[in-house]
N, C-alpha and C positions, 0 to 999 in steps of 0.2 A: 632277452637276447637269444640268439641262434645258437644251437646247442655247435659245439668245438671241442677239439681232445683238451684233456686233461690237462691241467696247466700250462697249455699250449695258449699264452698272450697273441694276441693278434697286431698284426706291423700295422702301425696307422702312423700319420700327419697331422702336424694339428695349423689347423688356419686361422690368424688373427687379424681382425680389420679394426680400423676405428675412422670417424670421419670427420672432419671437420667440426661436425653440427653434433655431435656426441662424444662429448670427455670425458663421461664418468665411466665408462666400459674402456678402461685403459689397454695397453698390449700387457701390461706386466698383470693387472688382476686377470685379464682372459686366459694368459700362459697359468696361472696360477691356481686358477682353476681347471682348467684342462688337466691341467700334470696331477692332481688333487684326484678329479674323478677317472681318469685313465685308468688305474689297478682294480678300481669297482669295476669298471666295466668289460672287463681282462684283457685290456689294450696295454700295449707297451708304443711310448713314441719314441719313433727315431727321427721325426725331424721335423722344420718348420716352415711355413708361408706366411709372409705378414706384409699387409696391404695399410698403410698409416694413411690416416688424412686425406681418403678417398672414400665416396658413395659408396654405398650398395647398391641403389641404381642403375649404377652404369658398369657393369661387369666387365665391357669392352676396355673400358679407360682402366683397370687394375691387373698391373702385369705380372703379381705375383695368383691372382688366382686365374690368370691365363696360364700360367706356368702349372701351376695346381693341374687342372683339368688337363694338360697339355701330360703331364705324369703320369696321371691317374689311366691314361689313354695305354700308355706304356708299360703299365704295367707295374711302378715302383712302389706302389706299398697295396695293403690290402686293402686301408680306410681311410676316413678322413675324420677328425675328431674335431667339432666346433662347440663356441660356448651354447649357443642359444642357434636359430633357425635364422634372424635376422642379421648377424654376424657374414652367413655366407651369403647372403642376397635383400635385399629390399627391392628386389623386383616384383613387376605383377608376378601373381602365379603363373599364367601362359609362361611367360620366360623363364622363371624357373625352372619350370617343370622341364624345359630344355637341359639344364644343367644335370638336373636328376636324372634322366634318360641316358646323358654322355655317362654318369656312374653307372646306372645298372649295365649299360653296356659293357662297360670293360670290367663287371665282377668288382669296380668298388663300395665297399659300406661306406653310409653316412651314419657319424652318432654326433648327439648333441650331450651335452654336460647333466642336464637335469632328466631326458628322457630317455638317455643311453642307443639305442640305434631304430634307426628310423628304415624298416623294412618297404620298400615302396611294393613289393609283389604282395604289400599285407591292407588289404583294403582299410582296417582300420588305421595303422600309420599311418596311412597315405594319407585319409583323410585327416587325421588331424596333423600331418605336415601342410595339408593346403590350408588349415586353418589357422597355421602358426604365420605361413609365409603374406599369407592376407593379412593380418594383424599387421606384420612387418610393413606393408605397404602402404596402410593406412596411417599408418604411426609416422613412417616419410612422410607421407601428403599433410601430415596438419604441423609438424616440424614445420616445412618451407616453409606453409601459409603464414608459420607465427615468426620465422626469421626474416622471412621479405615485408612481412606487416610492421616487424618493429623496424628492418633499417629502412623503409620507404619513410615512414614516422619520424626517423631522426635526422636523412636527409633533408625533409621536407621543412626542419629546424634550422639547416644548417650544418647539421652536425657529419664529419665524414664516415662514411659507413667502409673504407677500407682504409688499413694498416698502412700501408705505403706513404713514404714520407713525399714531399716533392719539392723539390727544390726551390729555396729562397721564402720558404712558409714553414715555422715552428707550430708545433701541433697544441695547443691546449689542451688538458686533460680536467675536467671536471668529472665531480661525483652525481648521482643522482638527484641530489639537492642542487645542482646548480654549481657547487662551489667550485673554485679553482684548484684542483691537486699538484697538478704539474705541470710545466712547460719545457718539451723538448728543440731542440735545435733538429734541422734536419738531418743532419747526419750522426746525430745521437739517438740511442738506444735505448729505454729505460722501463724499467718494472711497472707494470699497470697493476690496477685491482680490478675485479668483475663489477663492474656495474658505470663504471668507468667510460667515459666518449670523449670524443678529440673534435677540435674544430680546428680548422685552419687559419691561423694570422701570420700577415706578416713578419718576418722573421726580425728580430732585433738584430741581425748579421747583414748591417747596411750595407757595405762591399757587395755581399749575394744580390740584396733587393735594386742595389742599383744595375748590377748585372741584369738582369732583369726586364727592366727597364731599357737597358741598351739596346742588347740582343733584339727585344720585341720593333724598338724604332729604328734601328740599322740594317731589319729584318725589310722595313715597312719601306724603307730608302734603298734595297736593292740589293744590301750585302748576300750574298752565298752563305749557306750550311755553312758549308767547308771553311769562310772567310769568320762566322761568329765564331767557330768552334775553337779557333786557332786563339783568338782575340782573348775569349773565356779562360784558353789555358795560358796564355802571354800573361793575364790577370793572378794566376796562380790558383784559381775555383777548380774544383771538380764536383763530378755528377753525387748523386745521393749514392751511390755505390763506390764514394769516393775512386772511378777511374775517371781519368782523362777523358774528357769532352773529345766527341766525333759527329757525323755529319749528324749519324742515325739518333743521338742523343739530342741534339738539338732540334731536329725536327719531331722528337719525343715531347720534348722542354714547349714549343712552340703550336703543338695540337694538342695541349694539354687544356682542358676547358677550367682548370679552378684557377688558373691566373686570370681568367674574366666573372669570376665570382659564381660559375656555375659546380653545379654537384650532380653530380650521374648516378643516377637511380633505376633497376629494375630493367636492367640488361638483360639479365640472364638466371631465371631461378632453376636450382640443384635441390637434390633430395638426398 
């Protein structure tokens, strides 16, 4: 670390990300850790950024570490304290290095937990910041590969590879064997385990399923959004967000591809 007066702690921030595709690097162990090696590294924090359930990849899309950098511009603290190198980016390095540049610019440190401060004017840092932040990006690239491999695999079963309930279809939840765990209702909620996949059946809520049914041949005969939607709530139904049926809901309900027994696969892979 860079020589500093005498028990003079240094103002730092600490930034926590976690994404989707990685649970086990929680907000509460990253804070937990940070606050831990902070006095080693004679950092005092006074405050926080936390980016939940978003990439590193896409730095644009997380508006607490737009805010970060947006601070750090200005001047409000001296550092920035993260767990690991991948926590602030899982970008290529080219873009990173962007990120790094807006720091050294405005005179702030970057430290990480294990390595304490990462001097970019120090050739050796550098370089093993470009090799920490490459790891990172590698370690994205074979993630997706193995989350769009398993859920192409499971829709390709049948099985639905998103959360979302949808109306007039109870979800089945079987175990890895096969077996049947649970069966939710669409507008119920309920505890999963990990290993855990849902197919979609018709729902045993006949009223919904024959809804359903209407809507799509009332749809086929000429009725209006506006006309199913009114019909749906005259029935006493609402959406899987339990609000009142509108136009925009029914033309949701109605270009919905798993009421013609299809599954959507491989739209769009994230890292």
């Amino acid at each position: 670390m860079s020589k500093r007066t005498k028990n003079k702690l240094i103002d730092v921030v600490g930034y926590v990300r976690m994404s989707t595709d990685d649970q086990q690097n929680s907000p509460k162990r990253q804070r937990m850790r940070m606050s831990d090696a902070a006095p080693r590294h004679g950092l005092r924090l006074s405050g926080w950024y936390d980016d939940h359930g978003l990439t590193g990849t896409e730095s644009i899309n997380r508006p607490e570490f737009q805010r970060l950098l947006a601070d750090a511009k200005a001047g409000k603290f001296e550092g920035i304290l993260i767990d690991e190198m991948s926590r602030f980016s899982r970008e290529d390095v080219l873009d990173a290095t962007e990120h790094w540049r807006v720091l050294r610019k405005a005179g702030v440190r970057l430290f990480t937990v294990q390595r304490g401060e990462i001097r970019f004017d120090q050739l050796g840092d550098l370089l093993t910041a470009i090799v920490d932040q490459h790891g990172a990006r590698q370690e994205a690239v074979k993630l997706a590969t193995r989350v769009v491999s398993g859920k192409l695999s499971k829709a390709k079963r049948g099985y639905r590879i998103c959360g979302n309930p949808v109306f007039g279809f109870d979800r089945v939840y079987t175990d890895a064997s096969g077996a049947v765990m649970a069966r939710a209702h669409f507008l119920e909620s309920i505890p999963t385990a990990p290993g855990w996949s849902a197919k979609l059946e018709p729902s045993a809520d006949a009223q919904a399923v024959a809804a359903v049914h209407w809507a799509f041949a009332a749809y086929l005969k000429g009725e209006t959004l506006a006309g199913i939607a009114r019909e749906l709530n005259r029935r006493g139904l609402v959406t899987v967000k339990r609000n009142p049926w509108d136009v925009q809901g029914v033309r949701r309900m109605l270009a919905n591809p798993a009421y013609a027994g299809a599954n959507r696969y491989g739209r769009k892979s994230r890292r």
